[in-house]
C-alpha positions in Angstrom: 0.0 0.0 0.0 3.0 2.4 1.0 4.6 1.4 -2.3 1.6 2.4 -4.4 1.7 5.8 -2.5 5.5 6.6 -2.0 5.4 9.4 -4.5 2.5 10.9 -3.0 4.6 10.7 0.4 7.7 12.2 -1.2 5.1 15.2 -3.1 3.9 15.4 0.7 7.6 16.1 2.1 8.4 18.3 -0.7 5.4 20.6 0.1 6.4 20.4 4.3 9.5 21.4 3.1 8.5 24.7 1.3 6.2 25.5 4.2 9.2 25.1 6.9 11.5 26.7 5.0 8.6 29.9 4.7 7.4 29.6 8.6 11.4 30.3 9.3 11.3 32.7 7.0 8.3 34.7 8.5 9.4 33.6 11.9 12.6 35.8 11.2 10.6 38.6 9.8 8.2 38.3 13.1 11.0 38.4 15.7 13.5 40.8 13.8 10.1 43.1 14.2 9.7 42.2 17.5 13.1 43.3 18.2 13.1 46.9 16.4 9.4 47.6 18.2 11.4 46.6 21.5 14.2 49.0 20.2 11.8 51.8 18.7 9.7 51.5 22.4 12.9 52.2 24.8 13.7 55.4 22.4 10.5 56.6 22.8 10.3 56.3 26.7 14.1 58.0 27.0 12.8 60.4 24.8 9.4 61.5 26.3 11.9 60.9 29.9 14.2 63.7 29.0 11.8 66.2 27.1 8.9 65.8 29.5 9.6 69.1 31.3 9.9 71.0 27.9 6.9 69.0 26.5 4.5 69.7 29.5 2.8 72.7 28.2 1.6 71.1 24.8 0.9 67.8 26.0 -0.9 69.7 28.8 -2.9 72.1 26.8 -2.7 70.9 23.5 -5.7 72.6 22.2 -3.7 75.9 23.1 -0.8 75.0 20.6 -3.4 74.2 18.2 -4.6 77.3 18.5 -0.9 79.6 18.3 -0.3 77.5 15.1 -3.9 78.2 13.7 -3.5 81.6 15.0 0.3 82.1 12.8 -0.8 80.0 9.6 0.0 82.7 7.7 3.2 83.5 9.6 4.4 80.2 9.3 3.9 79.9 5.6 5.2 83.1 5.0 8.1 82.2 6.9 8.6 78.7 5.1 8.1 80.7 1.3 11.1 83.3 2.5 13.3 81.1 3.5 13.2 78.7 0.3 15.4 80.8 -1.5 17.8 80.8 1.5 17.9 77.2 2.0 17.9 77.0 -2.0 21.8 78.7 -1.9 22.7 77.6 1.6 22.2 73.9 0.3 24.3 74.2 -2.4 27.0 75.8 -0.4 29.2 72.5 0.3 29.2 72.6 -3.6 31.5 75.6 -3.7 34.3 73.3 -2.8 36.4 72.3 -0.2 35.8 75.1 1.8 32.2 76.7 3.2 31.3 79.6 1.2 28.2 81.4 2.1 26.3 85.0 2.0 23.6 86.0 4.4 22.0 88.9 3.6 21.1 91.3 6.9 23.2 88.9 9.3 24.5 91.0 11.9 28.4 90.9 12.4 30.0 88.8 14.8 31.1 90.1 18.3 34.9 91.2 18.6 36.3 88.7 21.4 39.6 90.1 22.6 
Protein backbone atom coordinates (compact mmCIF):
# COMPACT_ATOMS: atom_id res chain seq x y z
CA UNK A 1 0.00 0.00 0.00
CA UNK A 2 3.05 2.39 0.98
CA UNK A 3 4.64 1.35 -2.34
CA UNK A 4 1.57 2.35 -4.36
CA UNK A 5 1.74 5.84 -2.50
CA UNK A 6 5.46 6.57 -1.95
CA UNK A 7 5.40 9.36 -4.54
CA UNK A 8 2.52 10.87 -2.99
CA UNK A 9 4.61 10.74 0.39
CA UNK A 10 7.73 12.20 -1.20
CA UNK A 11 5.08 15.18 -3.06
CA UNK A 12 3.92 15.44 0.70
CA UNK A 13 7.60 16.09 2.09
CA UNK A 14 8.35 18.32 -0.68
CA UNK A 15 5.44 20.63 0.06
CA UNK A 16 6.35 20.36 4.25
CA UNK A 17 9.46 21.37 3.08
CA UNK A 18 8.49 24.67 1.33
CA UNK A 19 6.19 25.45 4.21
CA UNK A 20 9.17 25.07 6.90
CA UNK A 21 11.47 26.73 4.97
CA UNK A 22 8.62 29.94 4.66
CA UNK A 23 7.42 29.63 8.62
CA UNK A 24 11.37 30.31 9.32
CA UNK A 25 11.32 32.70 7.01
CA UNK A 26 8.29 34.71 8.45
CA UNK A 27 9.41 33.59 11.91
CA UNK A 28 12.61 35.80 11.19
CA UNK A 29 10.58 38.61 9.85
CA UNK A 30 8.19 38.33 13.14
CA UNK A 31 11.04 38.35 15.72
CA UNK A 32 13.49 40.82 13.81
CA UNK A 33 10.06 43.08 14.22
CA UNK A 34 9.66 42.19 17.55
CA UNK A 35 13.09 43.34 18.24
CA UNK A 36 13.08 46.87 16.40
CA UNK A 37 9.44 47.62 18.17
CA UNK A 38 11.38 46.62 21.49
CA UNK A 39 14.15 49.03 20.20
CA UNK A 40 11.84 51.85 18.75
CA UNK A 41 9.71 51.51 22.43
CA UNK A 42 12.90 52.19 24.82
CA UNK A 43 13.73 55.41 22.35
CA UNK A 44 10.55 56.64 22.80
CA UNK A 45 10.35 56.34 26.66
CA UNK A 46 14.15 58.03 26.96
CA UNK A 47 12.84 60.42 24.81
CA UNK A 48 9.43 61.49 26.30
CA UNK A 49 11.94 60.93 29.87
CA UNK A 50 14.15 63.67 28.97
CA UNK A 51 11.77 66.21 27.12
CA UNK A 52 8.86 65.78 29.49
CA UNK A 53 9.57 69.07 31.29
CA UNK A 54 9.86 71.00 27.88
CA UNK A 55 6.86 68.98 26.47
CA UNK A 56 4.55 69.69 29.46
CA UNK A 57 2.75 72.68 28.21
CA UNK A 58 1.60 71.06 24.84
CA UNK A 59 0.86 67.82 26.00
CA UNK A 60 -0.89 69.72 28.76
CA UNK A 61 -2.89 72.12 26.85
CA UNK A 62 -2.73 70.86 23.51
CA UNK A 63 -5.71 72.60 22.23
CA UNK A 64 -3.73 75.89 23.06
CA UNK A 65 -0.78 75.02 20.62
CA UNK A 66 -3.44 74.22 18.15
CA UNK A 67 -4.61 77.34 18.54
CA UNK A 68 -0.92 79.57 18.32
CA UNK A 69 -0.34 77.50 15.15
CA UNK A 70 -3.91 78.22 13.71
CA UNK A 71 -3.53 81.56 14.97
CA UNK A 72 0.31 82.09 12.85
CA UNK A 73 -0.82 80.01 9.64
CA UNK A 74 -0.02 82.69 7.67
CA UNK A 75 3.15 83.52 9.57
CA UNK A 76 4.36 80.18 9.34
CA UNK A 77 3.87 79.89 5.64
CA UNK A 78 5.21 83.08 5.02
CA UNK A 79 8.13 82.18 6.92
CA UNK A 80 8.59 78.66 5.08
CA UNK A 81 8.14 80.68 1.33
CA UNK A 82 11.09 83.31 2.45
CA UNK A 83 13.28 81.10 3.52
CA UNK A 84 13.17 78.70 0.33
CA UNK A 85 15.41 80.80 -1.49
CA UNK A 86 17.79 80.75 1.47
CA UNK A 87 17.88 77.18 2.04
CA UNK A 88 17.87 76.95 -1.95
CA UNK A 89 21.82 78.66 -1.87
CA UNK A 90 22.67 77.59 1.59
CA UNK A 91 22.15 73.86 0.30
CA UNK A 92 24.34 74.17 -2.39
CA UNK A 93 26.96 75.79 -0.39
CA UNK A 94 29.23 72.48 0.30
CA UNK A 95 29.17 72.56 -3.62
CA UNK A 96 31.52 75.56 -3.74
CA UNK A 97 34.26 73.29 -2.83
CA UNK A 98 36.40 72.31 -0.22
CA UNK A 99 35.77 75.13 1.77
CA UNK A 100 32.18 76.74 3.22
CA UNK A 101 31.33 79.61 1.17
CA UNK A 102 28.21 81.38 2.08
CA UNK A 103 26.31 85.02 2.03
CA UNK A 104 23.64 85.98 4.35
CA UNK A 105 21.96 88.87 3.63
CA UNK A 106 21.07 91.34 6.92
CA UNK A 107 23.22 88.86 9.29
CA UNK A 108 24.50 90.96 11.86
CA UNK A 109 28.42 90.88 12.38
CA UNK A 110 29.99 88.85 14.79
CA UNK A 111 31.09 90.13 18.28
CA UNK A 112 34.90 91.18 18.60
CA UNK A 113 36.33 88.69 21.40
CA UNK A 114 39.61 90.13 22.64
Amino acid sequence: MLDERDEDIVALMRDADVLFRALVSRREAIHNLLTSTSTLSRELTLLVKQSRADLKPALTHPENVVNVLNKNEDNLDNSLRLMAPFYTVFANTPGTGPRFDTYIQNMPPAPQVG
